[in-house]
C-alpha positions as CSV (number, residue, x, y, z in Angstrom):
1,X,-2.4,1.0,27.3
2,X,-0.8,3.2,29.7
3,X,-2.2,3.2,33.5
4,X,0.3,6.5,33.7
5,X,-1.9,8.5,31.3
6,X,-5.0,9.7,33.8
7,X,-2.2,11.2,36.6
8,X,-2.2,13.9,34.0
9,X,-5.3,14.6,33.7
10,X,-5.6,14.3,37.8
11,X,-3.1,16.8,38.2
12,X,-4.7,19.6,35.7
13,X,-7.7,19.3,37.8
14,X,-6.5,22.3,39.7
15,X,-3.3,23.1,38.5
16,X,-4.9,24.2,35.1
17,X,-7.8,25.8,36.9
18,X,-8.0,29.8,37.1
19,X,-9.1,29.8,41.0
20,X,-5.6,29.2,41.7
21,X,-4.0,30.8,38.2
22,X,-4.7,34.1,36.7
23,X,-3.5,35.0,33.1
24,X,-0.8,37.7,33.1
25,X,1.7,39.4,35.2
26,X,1.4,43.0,36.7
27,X,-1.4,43.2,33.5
28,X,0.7,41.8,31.1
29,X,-1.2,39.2,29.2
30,X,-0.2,35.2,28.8
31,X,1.9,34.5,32.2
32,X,0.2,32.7,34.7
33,X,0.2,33.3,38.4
34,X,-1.1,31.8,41.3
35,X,-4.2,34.0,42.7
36,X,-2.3,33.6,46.0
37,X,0.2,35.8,44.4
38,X,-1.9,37.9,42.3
39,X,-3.9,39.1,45.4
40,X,-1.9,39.3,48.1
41,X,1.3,42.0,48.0
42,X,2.1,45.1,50.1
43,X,4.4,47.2,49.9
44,X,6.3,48.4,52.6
45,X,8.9,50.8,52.8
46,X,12.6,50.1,54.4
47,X,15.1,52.4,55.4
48,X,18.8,51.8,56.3
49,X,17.9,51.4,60.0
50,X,13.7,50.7,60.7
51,X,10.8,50.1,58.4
52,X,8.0,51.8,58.0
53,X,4.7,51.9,56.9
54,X,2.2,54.5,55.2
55,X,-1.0,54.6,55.4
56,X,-2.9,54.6,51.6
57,X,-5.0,58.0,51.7
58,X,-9.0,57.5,51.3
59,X,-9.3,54.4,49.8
60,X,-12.3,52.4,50.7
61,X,-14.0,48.7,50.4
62,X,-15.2,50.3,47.0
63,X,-12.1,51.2,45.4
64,X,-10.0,47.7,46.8
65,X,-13.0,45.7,45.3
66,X,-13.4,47.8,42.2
67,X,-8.5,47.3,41.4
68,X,-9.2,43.6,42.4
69,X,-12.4,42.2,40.4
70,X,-11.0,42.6,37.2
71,X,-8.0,40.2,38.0
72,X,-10.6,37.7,39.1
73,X,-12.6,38.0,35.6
74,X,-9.7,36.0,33.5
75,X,-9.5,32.5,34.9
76,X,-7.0,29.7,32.9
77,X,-8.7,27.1,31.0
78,X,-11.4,29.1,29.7
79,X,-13.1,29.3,32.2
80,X,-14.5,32.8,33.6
81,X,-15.9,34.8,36.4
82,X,-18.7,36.8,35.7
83,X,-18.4,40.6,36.6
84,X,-20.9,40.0,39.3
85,X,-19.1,37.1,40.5
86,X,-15.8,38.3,40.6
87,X,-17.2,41.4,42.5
88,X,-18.4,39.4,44.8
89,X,-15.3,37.7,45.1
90,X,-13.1,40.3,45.2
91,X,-15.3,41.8,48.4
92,X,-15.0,38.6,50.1
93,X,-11.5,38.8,50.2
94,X,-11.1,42.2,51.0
95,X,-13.3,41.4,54.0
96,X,-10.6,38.9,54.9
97,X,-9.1,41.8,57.4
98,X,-11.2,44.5,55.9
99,X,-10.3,47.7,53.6
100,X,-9.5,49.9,56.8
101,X,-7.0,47.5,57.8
102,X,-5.3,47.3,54.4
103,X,-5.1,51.2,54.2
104,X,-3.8,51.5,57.9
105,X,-1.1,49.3,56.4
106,X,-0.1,51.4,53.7
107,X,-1.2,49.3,50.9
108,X,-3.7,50.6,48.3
109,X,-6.1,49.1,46.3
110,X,-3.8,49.1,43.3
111,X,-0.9,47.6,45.5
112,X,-3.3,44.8,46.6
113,X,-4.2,44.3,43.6
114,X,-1.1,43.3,41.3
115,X,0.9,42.1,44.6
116,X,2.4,38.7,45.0
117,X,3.0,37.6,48.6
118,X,-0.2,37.7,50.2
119,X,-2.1,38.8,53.9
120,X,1.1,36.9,55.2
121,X,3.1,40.1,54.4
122,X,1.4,42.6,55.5
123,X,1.2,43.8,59.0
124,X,-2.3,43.2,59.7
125,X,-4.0,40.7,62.3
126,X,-5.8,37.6,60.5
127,X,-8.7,36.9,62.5
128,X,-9.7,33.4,63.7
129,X,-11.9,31.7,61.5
130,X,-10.8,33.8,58.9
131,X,-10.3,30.5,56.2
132,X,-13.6,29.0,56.8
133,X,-15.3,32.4,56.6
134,X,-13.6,33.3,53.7
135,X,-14.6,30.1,51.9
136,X,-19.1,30.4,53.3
137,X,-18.4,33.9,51.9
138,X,-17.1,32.7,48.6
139,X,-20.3,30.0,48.3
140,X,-22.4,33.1,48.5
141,X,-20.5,34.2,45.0
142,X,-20.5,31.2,43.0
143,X,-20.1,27.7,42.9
144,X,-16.5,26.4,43.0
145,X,-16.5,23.2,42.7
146,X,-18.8,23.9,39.3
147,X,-15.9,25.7,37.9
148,X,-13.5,23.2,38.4
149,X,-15.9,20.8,36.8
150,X,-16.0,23.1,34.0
151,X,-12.2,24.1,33.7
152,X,-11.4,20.3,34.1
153,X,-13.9,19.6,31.1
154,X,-12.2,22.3,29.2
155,X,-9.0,20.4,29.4
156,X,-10.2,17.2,29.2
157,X,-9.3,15.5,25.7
158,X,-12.8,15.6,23.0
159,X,-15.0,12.4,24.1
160,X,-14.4,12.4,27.5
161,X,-17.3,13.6,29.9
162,X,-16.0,14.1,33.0
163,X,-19.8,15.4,34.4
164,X,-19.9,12.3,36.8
165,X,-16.8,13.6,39.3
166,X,-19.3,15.9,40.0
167,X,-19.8,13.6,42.9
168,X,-16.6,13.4,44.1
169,X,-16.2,16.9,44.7
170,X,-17.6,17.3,48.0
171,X,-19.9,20.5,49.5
172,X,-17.5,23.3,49.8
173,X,-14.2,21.2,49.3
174,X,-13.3,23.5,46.7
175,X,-14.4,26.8,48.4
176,X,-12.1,26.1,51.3
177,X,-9.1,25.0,49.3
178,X,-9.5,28.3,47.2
179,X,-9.7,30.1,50.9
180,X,-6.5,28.7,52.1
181,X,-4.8,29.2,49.2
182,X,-6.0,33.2,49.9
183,X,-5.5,33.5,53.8
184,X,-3.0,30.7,54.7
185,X,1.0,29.9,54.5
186,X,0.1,27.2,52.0
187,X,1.7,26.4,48.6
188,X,-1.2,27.1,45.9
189,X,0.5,24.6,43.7
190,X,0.7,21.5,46.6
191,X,-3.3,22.4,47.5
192,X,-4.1,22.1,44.0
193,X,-2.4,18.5,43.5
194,X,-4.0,17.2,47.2
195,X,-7.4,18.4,45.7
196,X,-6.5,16.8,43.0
197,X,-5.7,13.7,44.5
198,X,-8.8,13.8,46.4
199,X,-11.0,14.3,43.9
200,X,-9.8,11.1,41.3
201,X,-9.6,8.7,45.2
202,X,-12.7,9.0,45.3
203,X,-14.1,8.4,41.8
204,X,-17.1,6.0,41.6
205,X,-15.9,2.7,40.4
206,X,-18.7,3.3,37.3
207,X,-17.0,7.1,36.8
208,X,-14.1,5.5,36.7
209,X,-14.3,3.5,34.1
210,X,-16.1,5.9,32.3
211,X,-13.5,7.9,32.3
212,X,-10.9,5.6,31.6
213,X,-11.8,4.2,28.3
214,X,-13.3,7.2,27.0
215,X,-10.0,9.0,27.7
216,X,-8.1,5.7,26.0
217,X,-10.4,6.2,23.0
218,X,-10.0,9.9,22.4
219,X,-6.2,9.4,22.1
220,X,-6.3,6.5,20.2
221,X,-4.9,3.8,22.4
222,X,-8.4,1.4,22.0
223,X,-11.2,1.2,19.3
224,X,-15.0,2.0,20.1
225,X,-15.7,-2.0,20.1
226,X,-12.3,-2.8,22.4
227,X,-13.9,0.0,24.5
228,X,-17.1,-1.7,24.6
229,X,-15.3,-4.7,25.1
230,X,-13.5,-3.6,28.0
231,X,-16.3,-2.5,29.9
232,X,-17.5,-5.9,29.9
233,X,-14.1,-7.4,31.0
234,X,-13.1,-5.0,33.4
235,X,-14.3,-5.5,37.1
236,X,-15.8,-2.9,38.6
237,X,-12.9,-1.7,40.8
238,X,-10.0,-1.9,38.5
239,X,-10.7,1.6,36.8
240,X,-10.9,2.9,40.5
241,X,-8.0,1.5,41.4
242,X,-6.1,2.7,38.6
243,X,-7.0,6.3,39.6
244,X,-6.5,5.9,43.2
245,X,-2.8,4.2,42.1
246,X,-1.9,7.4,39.6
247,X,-3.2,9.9,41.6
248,X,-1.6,8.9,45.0
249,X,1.5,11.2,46.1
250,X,3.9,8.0,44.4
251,X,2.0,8.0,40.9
252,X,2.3,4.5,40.2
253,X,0.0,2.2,39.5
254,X,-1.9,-0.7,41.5
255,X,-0.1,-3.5,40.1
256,X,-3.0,-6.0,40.1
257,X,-5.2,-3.6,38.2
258,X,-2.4,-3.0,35.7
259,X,-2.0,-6.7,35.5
260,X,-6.0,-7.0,35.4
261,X,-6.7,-3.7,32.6
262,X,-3.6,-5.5,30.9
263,X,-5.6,-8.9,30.7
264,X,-8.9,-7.5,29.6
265,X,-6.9,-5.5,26.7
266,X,-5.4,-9.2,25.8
267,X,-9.1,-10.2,25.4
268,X,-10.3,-7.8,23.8
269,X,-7.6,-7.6,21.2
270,X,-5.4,-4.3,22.5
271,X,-2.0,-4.7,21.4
């Protein structure tokens, strides 16, 4: 049995998740980028000496909303926004600074849209509070930490129900960790793997082991009755502590649960 195995499935918990992926590049289908980049370029104008800025002509809350929802519709791991949802969505983050803003700055809807380097790039004020607004605006669109649940299920090998790290996704985690990926100088790709992290710490020791044996099932590693066994061997913290191990910045594995999960699969006949 291999106590490496579940730091894979710790780290597709966001990394494979569409709130911080979207499926194709400038509309081409199949290439993955983060929604930090999808949502966020400008384009700005340099000449040999000063740059400059135009303003985008007429373009309203309307029109940024109506170039951006579609990019929000095709989320990784199939998993998907609703058109009503990724409406919603896209006008929570155009209310980030506000369409007026954007158009003052030269950037249009269409620009917005398919553009990779985000509010940091374009010359418009961020206003305090922005982040946590952002992510009470995105609660009022849909649930977040339900679609992580459901990507992370998608991914999860057949016969493992991950329904109880329900629990350990706590209110609005997931709303603000989509919202600083959006507003803030953060790495997408390192939130996703703290979230991660955050998410398998603080398992239930009972989730856990759920997890754990059903995942060592579906591939094969134990039986049903060495699964059945093990539950009965294992003490309640060992699964828990396996996770925590895995999923910590080192990936390795508490030793003494290694040495413990390695003595209950002696007992219960695990080669």
């Amino acid at each position: 049995m291999s106590p490496r195995m579940p730091r894979s499935f710790a780290l597709v918990l966001v990394l494979a998740v569409g709130l911080l992926a979207s499926c194709g590049d400038d509309g081409g289908p199949g290439e993955e980028r983060s929604l930090a980049d999808l949502i966020d370029e400008t384009t700005t104008t340099t000449s040999t000496t000063e740059a400059t800025t135009t303003t985008a002509p007429g373009a309203d809350r309307d029109e940024y909303v109506a170039a951006l929802a579609p990019q929000l519709t095709e989320l990784s791991a199939g998993v998907e926004l609703d058109p009503p949802d990724a409406d919603c969505f896209a006008g929570a983050v155009i209310d980030v600074v506000g369409a007026d803003a954007l158009a003052d700055a030269g950037v249009s809807p269409a620009q917005f849209a398919a553009s990779p380097d985000g509010f940091r790039s374009i010359d418009v004020e961020i206003p305090d509070g922005a982040t946590a607004r952002l992510a009470e605006d995105i609660s009022q669109c849909f649930d977040a930490g339900a679609i992580i649940l459901g990507a992370l299920a998608a991914e999860a090998p057949a016969g493992v129900d991950v329904t109880c790290m329900s629990d350990s996704i706590g209110t609005g985690d997931a709303e603000m960790l989509l919202a600083r990926a959006i507003v803030e100088d953060s790495d997408a790709v390192a939130l996703g793997e703290d979230f991660g992290i955050a998410i398998f710490q603080s398992l239930t020791p009972t989730c856990a082991e759920q997890v754990l044996l059903q995942w060592l099932t579906s591939d094969g590693t134990i039986t049903a009755a060495q699964s059945e066994c093990l539950a009965a061997e294992l003490d309640d913290e060992v699964a828990v502590t396996l996770f925590q191990g895995v999923a910590s910045g080192t990936g390795q594995a508490d030793p003494a649960a290694t040495e413990a999960l390695a003595a209950a699969g002696a007992a219960c006949g695990v080669s």
